[in-house]
C-alpha positions as a Markdown table, in Angstrom:
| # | Residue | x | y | z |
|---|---|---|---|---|
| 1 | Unk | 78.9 | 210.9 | -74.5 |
| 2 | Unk | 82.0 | 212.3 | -76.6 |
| 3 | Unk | 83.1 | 215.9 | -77.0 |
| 4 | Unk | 80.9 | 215.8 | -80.3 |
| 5 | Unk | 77.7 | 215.0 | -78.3 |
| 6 | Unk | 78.1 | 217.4 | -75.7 |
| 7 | Unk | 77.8 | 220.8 | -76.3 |
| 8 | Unk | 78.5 | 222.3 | -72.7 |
| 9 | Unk | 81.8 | 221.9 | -70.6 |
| 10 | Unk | 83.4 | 223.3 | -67.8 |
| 11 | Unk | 87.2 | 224.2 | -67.7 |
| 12 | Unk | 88.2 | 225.6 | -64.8 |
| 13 | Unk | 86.2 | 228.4 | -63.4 |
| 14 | Unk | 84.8 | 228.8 | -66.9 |
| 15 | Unk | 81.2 | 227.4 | -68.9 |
| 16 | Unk | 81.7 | 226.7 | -72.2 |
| 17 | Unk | 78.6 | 226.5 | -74.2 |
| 18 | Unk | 79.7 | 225.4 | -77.5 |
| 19 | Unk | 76.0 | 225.0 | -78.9 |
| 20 | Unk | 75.3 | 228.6 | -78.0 |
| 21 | Unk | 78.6 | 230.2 | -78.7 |
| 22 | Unk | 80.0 | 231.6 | -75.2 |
| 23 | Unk | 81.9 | 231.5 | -72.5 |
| 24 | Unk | 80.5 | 232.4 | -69.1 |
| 25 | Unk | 82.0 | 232.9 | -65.5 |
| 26 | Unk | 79.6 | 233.0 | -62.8 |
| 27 | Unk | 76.8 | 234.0 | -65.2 |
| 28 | Unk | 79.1 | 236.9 | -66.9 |
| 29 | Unk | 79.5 | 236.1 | -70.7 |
| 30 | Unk | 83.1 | 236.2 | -71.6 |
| 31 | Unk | 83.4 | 239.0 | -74.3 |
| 32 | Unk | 85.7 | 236.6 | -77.0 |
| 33 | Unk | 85.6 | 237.1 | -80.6 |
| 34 | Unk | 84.4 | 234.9 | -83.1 |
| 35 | Unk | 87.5 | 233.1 | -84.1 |
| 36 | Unk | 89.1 | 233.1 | -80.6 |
| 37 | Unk | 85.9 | 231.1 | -79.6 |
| 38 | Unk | 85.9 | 229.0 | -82.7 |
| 39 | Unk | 90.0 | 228.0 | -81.6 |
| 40 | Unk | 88.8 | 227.8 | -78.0 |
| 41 | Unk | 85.8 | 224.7 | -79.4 |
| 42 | Unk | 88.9 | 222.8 | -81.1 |
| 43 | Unk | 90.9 | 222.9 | -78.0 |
| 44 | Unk | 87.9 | 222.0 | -75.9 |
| 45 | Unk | 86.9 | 219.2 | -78.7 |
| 46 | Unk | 90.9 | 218.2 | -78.5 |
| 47 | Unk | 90.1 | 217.4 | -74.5 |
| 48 | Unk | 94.0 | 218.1 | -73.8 |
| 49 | Unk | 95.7 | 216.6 | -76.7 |
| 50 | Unk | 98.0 | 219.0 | -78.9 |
| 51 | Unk | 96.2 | 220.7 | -81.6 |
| 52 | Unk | 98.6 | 221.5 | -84.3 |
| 53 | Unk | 98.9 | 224.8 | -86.0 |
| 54 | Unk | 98.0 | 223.4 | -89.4 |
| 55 | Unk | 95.0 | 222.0 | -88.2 |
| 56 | Unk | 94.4 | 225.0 | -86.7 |
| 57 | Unk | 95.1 | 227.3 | -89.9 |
| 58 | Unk | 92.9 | 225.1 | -91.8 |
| 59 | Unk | 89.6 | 225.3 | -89.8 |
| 60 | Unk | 89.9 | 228.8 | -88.8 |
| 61 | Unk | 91.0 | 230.4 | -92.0 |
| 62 | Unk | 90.0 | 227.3 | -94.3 |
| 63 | Unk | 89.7 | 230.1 | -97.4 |
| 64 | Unk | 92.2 | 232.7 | -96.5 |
| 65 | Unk | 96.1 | 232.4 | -96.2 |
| 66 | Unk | 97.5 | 233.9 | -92.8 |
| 67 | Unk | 100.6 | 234.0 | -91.2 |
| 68 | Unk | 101.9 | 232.9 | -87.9 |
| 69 | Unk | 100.9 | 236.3 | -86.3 |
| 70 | Unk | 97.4 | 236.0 | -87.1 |
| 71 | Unk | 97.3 | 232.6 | -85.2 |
| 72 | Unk | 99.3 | 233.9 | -82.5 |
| 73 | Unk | 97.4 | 237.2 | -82.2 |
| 74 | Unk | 94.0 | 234.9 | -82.1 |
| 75 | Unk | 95.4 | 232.8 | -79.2 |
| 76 | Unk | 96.6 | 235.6 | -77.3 |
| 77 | Unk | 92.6 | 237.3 | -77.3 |
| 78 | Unk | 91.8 | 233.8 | -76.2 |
| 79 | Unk | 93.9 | 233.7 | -73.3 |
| 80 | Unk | 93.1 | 237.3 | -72.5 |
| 81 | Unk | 89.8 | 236.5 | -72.6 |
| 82 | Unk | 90.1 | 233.9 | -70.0 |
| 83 | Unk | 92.1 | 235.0 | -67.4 |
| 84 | Unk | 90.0 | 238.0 | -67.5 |
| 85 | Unk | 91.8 | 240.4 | -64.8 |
| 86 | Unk | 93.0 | 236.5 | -62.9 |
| 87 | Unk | 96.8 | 236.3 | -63.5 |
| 88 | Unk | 98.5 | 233.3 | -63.4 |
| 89 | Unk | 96.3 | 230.8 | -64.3 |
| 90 | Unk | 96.9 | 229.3 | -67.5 |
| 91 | Unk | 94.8 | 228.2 | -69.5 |
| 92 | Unk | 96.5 | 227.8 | -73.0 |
| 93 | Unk | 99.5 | 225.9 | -73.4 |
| 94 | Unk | 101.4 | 226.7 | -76.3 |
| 95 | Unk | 103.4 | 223.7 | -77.4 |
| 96 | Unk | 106.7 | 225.0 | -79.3 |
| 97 | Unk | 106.6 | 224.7 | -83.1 |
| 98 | Unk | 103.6 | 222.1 | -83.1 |
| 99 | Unk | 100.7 | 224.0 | -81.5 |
| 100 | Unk | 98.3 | 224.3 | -78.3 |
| 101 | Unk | 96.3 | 222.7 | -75.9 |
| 102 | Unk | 94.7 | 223.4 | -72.8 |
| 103 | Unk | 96.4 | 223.3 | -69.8 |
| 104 | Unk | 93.3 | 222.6 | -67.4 |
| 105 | Unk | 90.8 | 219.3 | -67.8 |
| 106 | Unk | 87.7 | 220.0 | -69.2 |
| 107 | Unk | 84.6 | 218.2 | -67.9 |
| 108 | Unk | 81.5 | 217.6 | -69.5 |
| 109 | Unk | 78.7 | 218.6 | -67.8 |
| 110 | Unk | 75.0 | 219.7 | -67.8 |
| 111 | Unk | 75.2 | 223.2 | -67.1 |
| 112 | Unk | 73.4 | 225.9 | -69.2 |
């Protein structure tokens, strides 16, 4: 089963239901936007290979032009979002002048 099949995964302390749209911890729904959820499926669907920023730009704003602050600003809620009052652990790796990926394995499973 591939990242397309699967729609549930676990990275790091985290659920990620991408067939429903959240995040979860211990039953508590991570409160991420829309688009920071959306960047946080491509890194998930990436399964720790380098997303670029283009590719990025283009499925999260595929009819808008945006700068490199509205990507950054985007992956900074995401990471907010996820270490959710836990410093230190890093879930977003930002990969200098190419992109991001995540920094923890994500593992399919059956969780709901």
């Amino acid at each position: 089963m591939g990242p397309q099949d699967a729609s549930t995964f676990r990275l790091g302390k985290y659920v990620v239901d991408l067939g429903a749209g959240r995040v979860t911890d211990q039953d508590r729904r991570l409160p991420l936007n829309w688009k920071s959820f959306q960047a946080l499926r491509l890194l998930v669907e990436a399964r720790g290979t380098v997303v670029e920023r283009e590719e990025l730009f283009r499925r999260l704003w595929p009819e808008a032009e945006v700068d490199e602050s509205t990507l950054a600003k985007c992956i900074s809620q995401l990471r907010k979002g996820l270490t959710d009052g836990h410093p230190g652990a890093e879930y977003v790796e930002t990969i200098p002048r190419v992109g991001y990926r995540l920094a923890m394995p994500v593992q399919e499973t059956s969780i709901r």
